[in-house]
mmCIF file as Biopython writes it, N, C-alpha, C and O atoms, coordinates in Angstrom:
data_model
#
loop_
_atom_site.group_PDB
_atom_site.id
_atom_site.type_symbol
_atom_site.label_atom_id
_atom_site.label_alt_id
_atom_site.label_comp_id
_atom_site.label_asym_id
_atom_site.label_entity_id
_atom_site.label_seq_id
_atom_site.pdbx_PDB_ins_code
_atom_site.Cartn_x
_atom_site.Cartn_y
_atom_site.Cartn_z
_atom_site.occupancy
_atom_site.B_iso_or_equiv
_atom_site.auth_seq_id
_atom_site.auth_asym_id
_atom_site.pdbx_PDB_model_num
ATOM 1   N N  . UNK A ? 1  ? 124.481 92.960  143.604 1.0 0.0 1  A 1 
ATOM 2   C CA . UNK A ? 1  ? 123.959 93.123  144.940 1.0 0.0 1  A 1 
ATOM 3   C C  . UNK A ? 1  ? 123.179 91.865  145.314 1.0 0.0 1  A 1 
ATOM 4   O O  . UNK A ? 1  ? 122.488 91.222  144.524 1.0 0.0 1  A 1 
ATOM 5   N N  . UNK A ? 2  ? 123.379 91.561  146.708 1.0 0.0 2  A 1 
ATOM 6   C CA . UNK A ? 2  ? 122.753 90.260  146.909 1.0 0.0 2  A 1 
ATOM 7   C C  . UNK A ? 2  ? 121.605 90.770  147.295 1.0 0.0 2  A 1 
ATOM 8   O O  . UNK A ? 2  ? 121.666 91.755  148.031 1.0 0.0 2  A 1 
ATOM 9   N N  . UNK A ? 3  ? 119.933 90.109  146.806 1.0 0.0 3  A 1 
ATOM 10  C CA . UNK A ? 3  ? 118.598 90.449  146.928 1.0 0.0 3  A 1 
ATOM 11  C C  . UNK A ? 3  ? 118.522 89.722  147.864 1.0 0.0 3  A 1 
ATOM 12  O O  . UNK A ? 3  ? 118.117 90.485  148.741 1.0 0.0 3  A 1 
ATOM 13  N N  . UNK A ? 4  ? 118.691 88.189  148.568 1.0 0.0 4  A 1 
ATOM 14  C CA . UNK A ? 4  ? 118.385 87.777  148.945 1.0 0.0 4  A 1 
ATOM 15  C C  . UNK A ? 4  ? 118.978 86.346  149.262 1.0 0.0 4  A 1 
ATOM 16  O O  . UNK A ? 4  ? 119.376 85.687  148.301 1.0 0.0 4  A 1 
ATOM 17  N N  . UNK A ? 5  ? 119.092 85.668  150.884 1.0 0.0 5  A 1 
ATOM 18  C CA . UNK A ? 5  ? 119.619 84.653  150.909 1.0 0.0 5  A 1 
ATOM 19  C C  . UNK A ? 5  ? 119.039 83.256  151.737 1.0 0.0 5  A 1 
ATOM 20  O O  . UNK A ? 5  ? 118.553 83.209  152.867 1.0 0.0 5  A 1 
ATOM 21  N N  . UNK A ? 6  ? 119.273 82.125  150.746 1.0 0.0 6  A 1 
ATOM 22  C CA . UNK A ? 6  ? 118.477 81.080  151.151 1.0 0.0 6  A 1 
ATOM 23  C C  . UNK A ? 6  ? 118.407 80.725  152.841 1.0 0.0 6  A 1 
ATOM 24  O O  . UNK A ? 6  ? 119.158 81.446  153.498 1.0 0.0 6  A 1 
ATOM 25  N N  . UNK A ? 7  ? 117.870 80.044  153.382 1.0 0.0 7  A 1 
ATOM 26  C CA . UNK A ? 7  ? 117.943 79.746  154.712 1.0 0.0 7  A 1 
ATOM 27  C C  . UNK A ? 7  ? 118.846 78.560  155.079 1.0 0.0 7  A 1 
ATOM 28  O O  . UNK A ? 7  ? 119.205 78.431  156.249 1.0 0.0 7  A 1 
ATOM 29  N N  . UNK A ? 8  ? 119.214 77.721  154.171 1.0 0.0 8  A 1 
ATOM 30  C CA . UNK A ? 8  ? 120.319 76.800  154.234 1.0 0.0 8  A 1 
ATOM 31  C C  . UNK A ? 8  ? 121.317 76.247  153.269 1.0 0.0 8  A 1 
ATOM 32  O O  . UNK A ? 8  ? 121.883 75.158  153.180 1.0 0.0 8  A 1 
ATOM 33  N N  . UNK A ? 9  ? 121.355 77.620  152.411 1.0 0.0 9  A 1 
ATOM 34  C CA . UNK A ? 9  ? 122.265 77.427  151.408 1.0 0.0 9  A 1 
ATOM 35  C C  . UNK A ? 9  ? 123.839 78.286  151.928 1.0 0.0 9  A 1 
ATOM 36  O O  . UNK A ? 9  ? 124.268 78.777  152.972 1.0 0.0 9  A 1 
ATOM 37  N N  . UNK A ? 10 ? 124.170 78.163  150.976 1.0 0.0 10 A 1 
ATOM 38  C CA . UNK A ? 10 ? 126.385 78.818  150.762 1.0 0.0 10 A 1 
ATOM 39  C C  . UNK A ? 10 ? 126.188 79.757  151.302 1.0 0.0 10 A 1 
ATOM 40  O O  . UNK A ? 10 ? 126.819 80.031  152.323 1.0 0.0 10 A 1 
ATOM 41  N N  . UNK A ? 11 ? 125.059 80.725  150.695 1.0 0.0 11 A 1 
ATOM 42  C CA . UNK A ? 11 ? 125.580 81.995  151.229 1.0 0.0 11 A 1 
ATOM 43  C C  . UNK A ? 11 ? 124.792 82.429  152.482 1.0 0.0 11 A 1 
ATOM 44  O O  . UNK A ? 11 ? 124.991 83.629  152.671 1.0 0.0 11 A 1 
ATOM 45  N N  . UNK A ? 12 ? 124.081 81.967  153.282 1.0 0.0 12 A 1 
ATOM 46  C CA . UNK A ? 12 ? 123.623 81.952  154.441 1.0 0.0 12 A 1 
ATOM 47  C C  . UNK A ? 12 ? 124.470 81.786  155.355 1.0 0.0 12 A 1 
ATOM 48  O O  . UNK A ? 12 ? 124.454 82.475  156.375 1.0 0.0 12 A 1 
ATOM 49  N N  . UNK A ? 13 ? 125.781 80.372  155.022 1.0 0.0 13 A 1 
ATOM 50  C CA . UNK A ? 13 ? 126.434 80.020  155.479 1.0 0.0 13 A 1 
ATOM 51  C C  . UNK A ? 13 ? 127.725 80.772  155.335 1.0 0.0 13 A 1 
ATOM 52  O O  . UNK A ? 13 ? 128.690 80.475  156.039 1.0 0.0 13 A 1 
ATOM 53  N N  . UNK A ? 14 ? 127.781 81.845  154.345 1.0 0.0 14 A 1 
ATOM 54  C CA . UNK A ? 14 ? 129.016 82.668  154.610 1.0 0.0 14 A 1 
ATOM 55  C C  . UNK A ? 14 ? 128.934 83.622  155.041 1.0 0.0 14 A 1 
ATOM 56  O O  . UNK A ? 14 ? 129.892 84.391  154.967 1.0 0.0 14 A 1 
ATOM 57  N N  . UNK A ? 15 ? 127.800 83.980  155.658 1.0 0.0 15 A 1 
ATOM 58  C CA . UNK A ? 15 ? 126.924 84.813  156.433 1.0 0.0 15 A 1 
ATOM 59  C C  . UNK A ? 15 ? 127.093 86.311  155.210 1.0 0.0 15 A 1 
ATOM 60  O O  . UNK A ? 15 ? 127.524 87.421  155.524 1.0 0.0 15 A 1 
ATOM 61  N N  . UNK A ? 16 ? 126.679 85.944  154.019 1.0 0.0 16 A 1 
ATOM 62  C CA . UNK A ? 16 ? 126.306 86.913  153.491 1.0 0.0 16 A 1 
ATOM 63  C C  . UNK A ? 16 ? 125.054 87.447  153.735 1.0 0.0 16 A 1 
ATOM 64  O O  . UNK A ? 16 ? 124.175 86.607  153.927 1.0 0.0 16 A 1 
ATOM 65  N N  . UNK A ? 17 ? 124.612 89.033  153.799 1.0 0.0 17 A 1 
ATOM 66  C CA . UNK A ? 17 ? 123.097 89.237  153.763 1.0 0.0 17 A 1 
ATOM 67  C C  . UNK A ? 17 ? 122.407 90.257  152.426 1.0 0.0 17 A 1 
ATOM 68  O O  . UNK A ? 17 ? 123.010 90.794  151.497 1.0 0.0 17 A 1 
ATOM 69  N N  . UNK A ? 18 ? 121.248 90.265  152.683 1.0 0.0 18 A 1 
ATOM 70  C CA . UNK A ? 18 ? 121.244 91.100  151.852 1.0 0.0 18 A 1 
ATOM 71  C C  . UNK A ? 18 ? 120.971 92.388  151.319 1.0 0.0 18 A 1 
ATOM 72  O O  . UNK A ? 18 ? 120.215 93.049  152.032 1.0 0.0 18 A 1 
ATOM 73  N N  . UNK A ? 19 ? 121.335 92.909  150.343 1.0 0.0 19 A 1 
ATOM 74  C CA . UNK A ? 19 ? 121.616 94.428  150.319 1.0 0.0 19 A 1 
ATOM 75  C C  . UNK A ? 19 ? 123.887 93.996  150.075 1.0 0.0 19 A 1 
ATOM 76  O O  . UNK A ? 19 ? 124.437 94.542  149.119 1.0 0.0 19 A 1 
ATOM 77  N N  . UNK A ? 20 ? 124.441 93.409  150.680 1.0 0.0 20 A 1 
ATOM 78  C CA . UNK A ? 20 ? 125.735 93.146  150.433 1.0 0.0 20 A 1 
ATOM 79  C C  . UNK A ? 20 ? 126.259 93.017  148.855 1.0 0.0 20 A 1 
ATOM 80  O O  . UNK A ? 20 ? 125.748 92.253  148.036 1.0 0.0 20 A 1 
ATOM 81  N N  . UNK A ? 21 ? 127.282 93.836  148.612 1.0 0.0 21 A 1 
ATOM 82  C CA . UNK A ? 21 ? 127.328 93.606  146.827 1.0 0.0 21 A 1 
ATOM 83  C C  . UNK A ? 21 ? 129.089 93.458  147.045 1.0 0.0 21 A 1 
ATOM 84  O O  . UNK A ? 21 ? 129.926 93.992  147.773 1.0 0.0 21 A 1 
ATOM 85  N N  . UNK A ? 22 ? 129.088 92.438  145.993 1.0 0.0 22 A 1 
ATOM 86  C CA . UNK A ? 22 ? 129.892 91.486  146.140 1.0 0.0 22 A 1 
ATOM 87  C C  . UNK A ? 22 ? 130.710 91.993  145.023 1.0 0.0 22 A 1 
ATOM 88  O O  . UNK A ? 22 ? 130.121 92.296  143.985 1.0 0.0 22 A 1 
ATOM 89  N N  . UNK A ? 23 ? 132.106 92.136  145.104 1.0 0.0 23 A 1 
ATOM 90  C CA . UNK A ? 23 ? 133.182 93.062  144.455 1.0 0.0 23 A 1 
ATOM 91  C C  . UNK A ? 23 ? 134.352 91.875  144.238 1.0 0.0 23 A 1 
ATOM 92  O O  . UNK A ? 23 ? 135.226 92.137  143.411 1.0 0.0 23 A 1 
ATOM 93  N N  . UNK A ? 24 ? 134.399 90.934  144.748 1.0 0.0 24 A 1 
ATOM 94  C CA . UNK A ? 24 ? 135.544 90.112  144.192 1.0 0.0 24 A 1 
ATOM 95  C C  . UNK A ? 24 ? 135.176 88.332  144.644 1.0 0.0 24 A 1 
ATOM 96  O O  . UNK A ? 24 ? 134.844 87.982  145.776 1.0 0.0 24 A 1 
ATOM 97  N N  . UNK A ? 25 ? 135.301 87.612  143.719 1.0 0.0 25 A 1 
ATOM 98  C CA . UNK A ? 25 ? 135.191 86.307  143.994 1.0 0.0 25 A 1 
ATOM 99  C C  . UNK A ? 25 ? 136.568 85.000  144.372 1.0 0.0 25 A 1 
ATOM 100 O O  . UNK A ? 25 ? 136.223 85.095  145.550 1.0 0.0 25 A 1 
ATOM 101 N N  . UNK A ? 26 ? 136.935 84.667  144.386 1.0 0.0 26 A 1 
ATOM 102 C CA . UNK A ? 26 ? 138.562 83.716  144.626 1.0 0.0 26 A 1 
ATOM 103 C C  . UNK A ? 26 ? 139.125 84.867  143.891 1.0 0.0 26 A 1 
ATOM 104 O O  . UNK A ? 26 ? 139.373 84.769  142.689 1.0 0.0 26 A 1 
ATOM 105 N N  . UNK A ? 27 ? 139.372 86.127  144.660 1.0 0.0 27 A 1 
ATOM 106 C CA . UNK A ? 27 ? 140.215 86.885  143.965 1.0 0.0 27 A 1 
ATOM 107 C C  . UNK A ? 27 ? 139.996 87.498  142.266 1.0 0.0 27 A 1 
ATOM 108 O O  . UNK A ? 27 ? 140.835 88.300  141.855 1.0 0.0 27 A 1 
ATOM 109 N N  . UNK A ? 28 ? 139.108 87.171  141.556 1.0 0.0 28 A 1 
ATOM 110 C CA . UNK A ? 28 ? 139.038 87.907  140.633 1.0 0.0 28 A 1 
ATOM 111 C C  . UNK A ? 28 ? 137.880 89.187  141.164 1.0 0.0 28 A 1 
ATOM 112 O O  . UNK A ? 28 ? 137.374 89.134  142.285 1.0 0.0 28 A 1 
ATOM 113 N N  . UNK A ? 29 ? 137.596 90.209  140.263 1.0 0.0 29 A 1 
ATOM 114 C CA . UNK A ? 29 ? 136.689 91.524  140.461 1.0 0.0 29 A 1 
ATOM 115 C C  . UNK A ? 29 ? 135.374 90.881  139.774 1.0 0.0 29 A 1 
ATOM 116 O O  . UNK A ? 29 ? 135.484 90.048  138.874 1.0 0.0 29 A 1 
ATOM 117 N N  . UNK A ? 30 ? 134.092 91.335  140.271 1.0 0.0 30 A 1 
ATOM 118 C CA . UNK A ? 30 ? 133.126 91.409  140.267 1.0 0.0 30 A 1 
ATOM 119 C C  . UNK A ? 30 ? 132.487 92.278  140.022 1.0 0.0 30 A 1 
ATOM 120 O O  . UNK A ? 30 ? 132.206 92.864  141.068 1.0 0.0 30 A 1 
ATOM 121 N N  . UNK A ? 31 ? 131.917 92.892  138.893 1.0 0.0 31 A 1 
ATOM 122 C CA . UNK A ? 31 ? 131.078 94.024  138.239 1.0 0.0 31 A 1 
ATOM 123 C C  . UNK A ? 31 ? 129.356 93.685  138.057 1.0 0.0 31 A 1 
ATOM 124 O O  . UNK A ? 31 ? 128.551 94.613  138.122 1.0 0.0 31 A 1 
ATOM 125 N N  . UNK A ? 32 ? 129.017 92.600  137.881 1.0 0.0 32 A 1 
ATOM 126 C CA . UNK A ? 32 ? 127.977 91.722  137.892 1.0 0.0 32 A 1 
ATOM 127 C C  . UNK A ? 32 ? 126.980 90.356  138.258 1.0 0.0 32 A 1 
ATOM 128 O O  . UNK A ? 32 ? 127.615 89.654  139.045 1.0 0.0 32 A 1 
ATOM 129 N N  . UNK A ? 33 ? 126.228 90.015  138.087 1.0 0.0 33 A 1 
ATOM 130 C CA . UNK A ? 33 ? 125.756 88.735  138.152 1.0 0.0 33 A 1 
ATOM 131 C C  . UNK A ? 33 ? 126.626 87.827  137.033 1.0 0.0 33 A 1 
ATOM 132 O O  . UNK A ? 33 ? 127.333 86.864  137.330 1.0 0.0 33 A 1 
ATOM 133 N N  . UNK A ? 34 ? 126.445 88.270  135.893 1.0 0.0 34 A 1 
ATOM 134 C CA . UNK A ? 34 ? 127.354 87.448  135.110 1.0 0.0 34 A 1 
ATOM 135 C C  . UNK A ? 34 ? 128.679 86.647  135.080 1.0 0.0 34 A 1 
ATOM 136 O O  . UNK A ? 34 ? 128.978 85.556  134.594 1.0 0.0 34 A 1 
ATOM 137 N N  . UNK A ? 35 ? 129.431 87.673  135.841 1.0 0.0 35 A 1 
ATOM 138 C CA . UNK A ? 35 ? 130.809 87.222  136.338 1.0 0.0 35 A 1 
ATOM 139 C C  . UNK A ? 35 ? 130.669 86.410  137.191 1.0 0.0 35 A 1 
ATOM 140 O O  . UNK A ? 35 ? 131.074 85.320  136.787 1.0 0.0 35 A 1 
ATOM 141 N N  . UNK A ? 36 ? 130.126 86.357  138.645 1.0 0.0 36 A 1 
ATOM 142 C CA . UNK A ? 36 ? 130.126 85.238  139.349 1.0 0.0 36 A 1 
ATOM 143 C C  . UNK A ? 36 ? 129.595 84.020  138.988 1.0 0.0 36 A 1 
ATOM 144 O O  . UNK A ? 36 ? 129.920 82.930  139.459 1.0 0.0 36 A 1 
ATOM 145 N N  . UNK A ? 37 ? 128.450 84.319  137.812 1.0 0.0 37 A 1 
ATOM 146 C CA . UNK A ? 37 ? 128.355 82.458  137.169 1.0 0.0 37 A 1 
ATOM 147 C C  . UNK A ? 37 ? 129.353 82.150  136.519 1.0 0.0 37 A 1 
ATOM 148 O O  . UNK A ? 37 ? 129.612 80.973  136.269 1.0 0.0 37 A 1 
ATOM 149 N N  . UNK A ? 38 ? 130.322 83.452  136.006 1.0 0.0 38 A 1 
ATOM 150 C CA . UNK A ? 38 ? 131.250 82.517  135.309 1.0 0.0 38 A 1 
ATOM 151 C C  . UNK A ? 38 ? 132.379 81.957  135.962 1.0 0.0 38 A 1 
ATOM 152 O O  . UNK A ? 38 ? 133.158 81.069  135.614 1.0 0.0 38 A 1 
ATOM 153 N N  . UNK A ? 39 ? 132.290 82.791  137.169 1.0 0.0 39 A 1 
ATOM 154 C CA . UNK A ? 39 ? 133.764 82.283  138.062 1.0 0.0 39 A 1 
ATOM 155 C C  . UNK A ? 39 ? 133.777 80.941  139.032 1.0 0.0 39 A 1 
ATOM 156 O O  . UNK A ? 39 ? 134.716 80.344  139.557 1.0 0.0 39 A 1 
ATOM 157 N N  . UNK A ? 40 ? 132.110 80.676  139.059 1.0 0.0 40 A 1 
ATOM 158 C CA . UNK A ? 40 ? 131.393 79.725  140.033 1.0 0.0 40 A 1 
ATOM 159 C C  . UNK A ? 40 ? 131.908 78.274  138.654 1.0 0.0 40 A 1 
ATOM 160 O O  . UNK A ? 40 ? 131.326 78.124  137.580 1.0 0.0 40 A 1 
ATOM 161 N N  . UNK A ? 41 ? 132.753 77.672  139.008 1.0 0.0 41 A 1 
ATOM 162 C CA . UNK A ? 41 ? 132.413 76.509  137.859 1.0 0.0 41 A 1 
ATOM 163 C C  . UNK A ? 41 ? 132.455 75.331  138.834 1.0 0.0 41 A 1 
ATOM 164 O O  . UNK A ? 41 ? 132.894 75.551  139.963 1.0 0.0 41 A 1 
ATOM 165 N N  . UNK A ? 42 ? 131.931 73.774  138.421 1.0 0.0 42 A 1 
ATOM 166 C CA . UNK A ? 42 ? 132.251 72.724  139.057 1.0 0.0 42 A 1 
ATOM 167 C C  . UNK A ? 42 ? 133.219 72.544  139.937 1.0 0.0 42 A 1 
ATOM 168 O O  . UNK A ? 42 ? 132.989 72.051  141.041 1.0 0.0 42 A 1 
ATOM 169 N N  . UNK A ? 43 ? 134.633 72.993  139.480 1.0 0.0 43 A 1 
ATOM 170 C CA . UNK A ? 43 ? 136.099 72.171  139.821 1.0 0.0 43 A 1 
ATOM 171 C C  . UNK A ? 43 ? 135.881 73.341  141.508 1.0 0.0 43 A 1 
ATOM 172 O O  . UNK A ? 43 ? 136.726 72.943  142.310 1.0 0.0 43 A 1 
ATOM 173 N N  . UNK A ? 44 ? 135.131 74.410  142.066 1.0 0.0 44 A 1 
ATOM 174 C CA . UNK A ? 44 ? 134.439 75.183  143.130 1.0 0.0 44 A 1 
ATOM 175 C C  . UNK A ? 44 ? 133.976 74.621  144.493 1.0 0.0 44 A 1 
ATOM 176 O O  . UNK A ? 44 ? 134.240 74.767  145.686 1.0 0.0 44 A 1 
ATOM 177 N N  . UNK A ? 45 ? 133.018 73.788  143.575 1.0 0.0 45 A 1 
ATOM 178 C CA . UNK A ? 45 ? 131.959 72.989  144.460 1.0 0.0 45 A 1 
ATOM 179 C C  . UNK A ? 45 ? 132.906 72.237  146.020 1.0 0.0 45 A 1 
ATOM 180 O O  . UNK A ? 45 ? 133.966 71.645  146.226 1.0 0.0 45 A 1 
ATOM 181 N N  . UNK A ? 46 ? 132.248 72.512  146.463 1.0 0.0 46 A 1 
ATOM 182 C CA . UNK A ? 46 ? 133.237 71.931  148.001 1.0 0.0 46 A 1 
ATOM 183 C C  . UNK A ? 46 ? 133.960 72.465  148.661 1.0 0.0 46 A 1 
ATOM 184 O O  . UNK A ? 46 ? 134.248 72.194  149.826 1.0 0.0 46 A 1 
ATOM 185 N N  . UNK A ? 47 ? 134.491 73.598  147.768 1.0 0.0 47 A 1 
ATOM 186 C CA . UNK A ? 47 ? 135.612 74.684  148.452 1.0 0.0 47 A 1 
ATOM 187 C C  . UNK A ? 47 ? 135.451 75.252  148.590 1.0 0.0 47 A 1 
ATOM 188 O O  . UNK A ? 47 ? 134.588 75.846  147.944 1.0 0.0 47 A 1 
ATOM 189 N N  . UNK A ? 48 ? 136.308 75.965  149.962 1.0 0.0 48 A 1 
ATOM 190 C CA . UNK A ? 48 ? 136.647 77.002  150.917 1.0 0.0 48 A 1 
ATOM 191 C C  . UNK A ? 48 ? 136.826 78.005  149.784 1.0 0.0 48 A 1 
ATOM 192 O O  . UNK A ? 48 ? 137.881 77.797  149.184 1.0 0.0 48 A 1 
ATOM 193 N N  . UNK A ? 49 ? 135.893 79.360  149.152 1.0 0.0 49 A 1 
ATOM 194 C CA . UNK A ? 49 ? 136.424 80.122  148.057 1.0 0.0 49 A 1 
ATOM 195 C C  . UNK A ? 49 ? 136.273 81.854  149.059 1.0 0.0 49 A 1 
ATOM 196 O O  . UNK A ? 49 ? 135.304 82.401  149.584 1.0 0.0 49 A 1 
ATOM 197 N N  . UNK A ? 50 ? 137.553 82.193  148.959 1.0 0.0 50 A 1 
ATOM 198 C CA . UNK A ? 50 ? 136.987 83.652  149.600 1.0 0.0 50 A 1 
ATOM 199 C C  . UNK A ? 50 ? 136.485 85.143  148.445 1.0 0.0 50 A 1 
ATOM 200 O O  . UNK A ? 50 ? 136.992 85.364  147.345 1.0 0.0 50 A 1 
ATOM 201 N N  . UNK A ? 51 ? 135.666 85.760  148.945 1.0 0.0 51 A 1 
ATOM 202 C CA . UNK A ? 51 ? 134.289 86.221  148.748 1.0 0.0 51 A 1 
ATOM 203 C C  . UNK A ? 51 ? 134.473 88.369  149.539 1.0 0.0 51 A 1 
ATOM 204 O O  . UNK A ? 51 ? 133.810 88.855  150.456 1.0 0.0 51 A 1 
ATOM 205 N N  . UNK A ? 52 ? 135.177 88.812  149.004 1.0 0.0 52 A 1 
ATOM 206 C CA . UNK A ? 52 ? 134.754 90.116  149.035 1.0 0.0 52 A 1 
ATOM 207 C C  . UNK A ? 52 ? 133.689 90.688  149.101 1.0 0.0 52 A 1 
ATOM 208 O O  . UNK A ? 52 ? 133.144 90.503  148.013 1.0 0.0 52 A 1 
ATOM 209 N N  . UNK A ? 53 ? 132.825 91.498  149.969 1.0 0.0 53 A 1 
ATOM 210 C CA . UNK A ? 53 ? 131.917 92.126  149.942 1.0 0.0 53 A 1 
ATOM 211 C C  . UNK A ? 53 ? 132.010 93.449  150.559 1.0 0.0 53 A 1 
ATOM 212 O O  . UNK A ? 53 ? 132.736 93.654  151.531 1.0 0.0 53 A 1 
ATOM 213 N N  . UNK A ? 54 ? 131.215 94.440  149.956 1.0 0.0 54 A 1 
ATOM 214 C CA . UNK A ? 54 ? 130.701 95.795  150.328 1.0 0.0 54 A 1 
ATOM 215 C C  . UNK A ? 54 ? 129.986 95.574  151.477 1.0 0.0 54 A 1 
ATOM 216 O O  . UNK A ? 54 ? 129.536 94.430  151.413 1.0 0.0 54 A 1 
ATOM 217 N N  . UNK A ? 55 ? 129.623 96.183  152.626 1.0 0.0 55 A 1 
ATOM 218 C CA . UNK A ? 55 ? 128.439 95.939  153.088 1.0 0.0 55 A 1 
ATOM 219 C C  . UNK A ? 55 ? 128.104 97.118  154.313 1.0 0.0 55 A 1 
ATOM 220 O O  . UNK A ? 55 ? 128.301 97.176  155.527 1.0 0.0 55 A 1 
ATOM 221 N N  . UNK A ? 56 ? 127.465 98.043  153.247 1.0 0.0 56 A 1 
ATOM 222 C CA . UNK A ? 56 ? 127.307 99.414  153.597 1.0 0.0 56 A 1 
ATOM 223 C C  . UNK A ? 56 ? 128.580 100.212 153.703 1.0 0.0 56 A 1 
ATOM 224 O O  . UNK A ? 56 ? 128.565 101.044 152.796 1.0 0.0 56 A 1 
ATOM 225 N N  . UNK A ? 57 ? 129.804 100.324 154.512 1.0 0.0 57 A 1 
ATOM 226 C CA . UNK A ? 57 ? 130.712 101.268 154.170 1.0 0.0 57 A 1 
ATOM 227 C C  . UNK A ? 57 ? 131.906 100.325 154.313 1.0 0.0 57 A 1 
ATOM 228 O O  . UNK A ? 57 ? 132.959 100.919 154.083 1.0 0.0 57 A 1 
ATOM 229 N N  . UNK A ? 58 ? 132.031 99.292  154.561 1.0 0.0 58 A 1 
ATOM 230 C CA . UNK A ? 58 ? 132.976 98.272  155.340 1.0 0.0 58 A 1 
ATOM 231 C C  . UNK A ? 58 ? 133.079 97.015  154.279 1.0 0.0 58 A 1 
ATOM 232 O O  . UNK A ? 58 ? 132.209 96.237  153.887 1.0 0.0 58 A 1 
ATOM 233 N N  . UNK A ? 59 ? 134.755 97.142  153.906 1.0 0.0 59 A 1 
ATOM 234 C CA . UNK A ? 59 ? 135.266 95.628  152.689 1.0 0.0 59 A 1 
ATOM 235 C C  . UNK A ? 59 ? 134.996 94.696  154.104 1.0 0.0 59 A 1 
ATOM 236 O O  . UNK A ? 59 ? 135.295 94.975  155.265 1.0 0.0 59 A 1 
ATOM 237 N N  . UNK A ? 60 ? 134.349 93.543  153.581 1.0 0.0 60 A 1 
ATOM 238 C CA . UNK A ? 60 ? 134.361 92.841  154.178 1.0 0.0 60 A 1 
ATOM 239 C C  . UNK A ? 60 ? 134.993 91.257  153.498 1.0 0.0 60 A 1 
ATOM 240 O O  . UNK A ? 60 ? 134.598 91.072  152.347 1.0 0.0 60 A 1 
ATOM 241 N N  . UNK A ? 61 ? 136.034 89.968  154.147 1.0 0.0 61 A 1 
ATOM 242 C CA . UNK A ? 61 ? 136.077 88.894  153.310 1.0 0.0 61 A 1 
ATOM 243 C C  . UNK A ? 61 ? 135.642 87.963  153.832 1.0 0.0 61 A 1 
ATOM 244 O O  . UNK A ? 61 ? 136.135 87.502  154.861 1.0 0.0 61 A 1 
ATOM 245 N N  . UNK A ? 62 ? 134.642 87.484  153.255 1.0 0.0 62 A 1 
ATOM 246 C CA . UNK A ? 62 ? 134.116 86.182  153.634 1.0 0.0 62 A 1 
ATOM 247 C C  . UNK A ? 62 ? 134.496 84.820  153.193 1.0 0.0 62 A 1 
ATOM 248 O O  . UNK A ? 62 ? 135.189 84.871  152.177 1.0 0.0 62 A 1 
ATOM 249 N N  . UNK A ? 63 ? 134.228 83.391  153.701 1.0 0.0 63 A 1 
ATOM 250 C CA . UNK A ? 63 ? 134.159 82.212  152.687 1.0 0.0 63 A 1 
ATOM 251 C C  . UNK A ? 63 ? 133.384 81.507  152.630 1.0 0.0 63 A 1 
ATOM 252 O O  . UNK A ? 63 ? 133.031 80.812  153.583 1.0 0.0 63 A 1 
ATOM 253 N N  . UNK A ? 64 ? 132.923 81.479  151.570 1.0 0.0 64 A 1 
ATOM 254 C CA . UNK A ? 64 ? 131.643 80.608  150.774 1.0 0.0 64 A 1 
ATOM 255 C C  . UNK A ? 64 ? 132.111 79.260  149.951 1.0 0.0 64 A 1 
ATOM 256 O O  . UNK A ? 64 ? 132.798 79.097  148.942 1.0 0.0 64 A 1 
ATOM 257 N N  . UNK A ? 65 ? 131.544 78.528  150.690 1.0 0.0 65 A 1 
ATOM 258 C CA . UNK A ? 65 ? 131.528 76.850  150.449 1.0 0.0 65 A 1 
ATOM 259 C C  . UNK A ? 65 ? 130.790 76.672  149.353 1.0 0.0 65 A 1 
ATOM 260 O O  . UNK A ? 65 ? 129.734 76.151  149.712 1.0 0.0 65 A 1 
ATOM 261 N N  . UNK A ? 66 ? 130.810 76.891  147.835 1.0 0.0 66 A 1 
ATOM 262 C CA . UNK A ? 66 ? 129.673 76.790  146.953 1.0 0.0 66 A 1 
ATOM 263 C C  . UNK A ? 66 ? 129.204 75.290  146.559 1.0 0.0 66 A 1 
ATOM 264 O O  . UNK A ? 66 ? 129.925 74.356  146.208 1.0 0.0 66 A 1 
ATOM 265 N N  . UNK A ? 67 ? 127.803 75.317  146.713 1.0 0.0 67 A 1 
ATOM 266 C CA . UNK A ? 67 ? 127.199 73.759  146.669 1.0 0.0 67 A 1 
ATOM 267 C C  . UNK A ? 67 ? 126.658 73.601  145.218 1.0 0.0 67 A 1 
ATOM 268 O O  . UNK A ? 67 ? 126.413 74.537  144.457 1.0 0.0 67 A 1 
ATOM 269 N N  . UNK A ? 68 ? 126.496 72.163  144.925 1.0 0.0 68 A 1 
ATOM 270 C CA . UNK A ? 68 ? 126.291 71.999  143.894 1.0 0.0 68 A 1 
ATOM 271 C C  . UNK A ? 68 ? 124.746 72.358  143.408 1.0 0.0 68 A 1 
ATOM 272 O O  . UNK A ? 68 ? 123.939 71.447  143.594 1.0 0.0 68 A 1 
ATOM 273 N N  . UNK A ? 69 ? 124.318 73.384  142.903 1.0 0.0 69 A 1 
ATOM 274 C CA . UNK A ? 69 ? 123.011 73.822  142.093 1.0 0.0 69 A 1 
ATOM 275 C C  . UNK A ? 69 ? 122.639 75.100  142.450 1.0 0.0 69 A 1 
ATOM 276 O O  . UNK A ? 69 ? 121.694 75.851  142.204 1.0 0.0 69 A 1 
ATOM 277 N N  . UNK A ? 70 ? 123.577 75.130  143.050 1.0 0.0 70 A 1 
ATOM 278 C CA . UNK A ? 70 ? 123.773 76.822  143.921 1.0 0.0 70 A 1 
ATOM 279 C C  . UNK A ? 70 ? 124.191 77.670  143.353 1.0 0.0 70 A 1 
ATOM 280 O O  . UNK A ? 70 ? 124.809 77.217  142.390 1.0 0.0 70 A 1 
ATOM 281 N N  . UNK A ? 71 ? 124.236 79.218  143.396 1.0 0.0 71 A 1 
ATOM 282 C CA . UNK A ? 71 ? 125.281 80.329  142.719 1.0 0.0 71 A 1 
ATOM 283 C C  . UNK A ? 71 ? 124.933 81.372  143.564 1.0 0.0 71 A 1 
ATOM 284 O O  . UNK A ? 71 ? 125.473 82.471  143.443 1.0 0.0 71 A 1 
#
């Protein structure tokens, strides 16, 4: 579940908010925090990655530009 989002970071900019829990990353499933650091790697950074989310009753897909020092 996303707690919270920076004011000028990725996910501000993929207009994630928070309370939104995030169920799939470039297409793989999402069960945790863990998984998205592992799916977040370098070869990422810069790209257009689309971004599944819950958000209250509604799949929603977003895309998140992930920056470098970000997750």
């Amino acid at each position: 579940m996303v707690d919270g989002v920076e004011t000028a970071g990725a996910a501000k900019k993929a207009e994630l908010e928070p309370g939104d829990i995030i169920v799939a990353f470039a297409g793989s499933p999402v069960s945790g925090g863990d998984d998205i650091h592992s799916l977040l790697t370098a070869d990422r950074i810069g790209i257009s990655t689309p971004l599944k989310v819950l958000r209250q009753l509604e799949l929603l897909t977003l895309e998140v530009v992930p920056q470098e020092g970000q997750s």
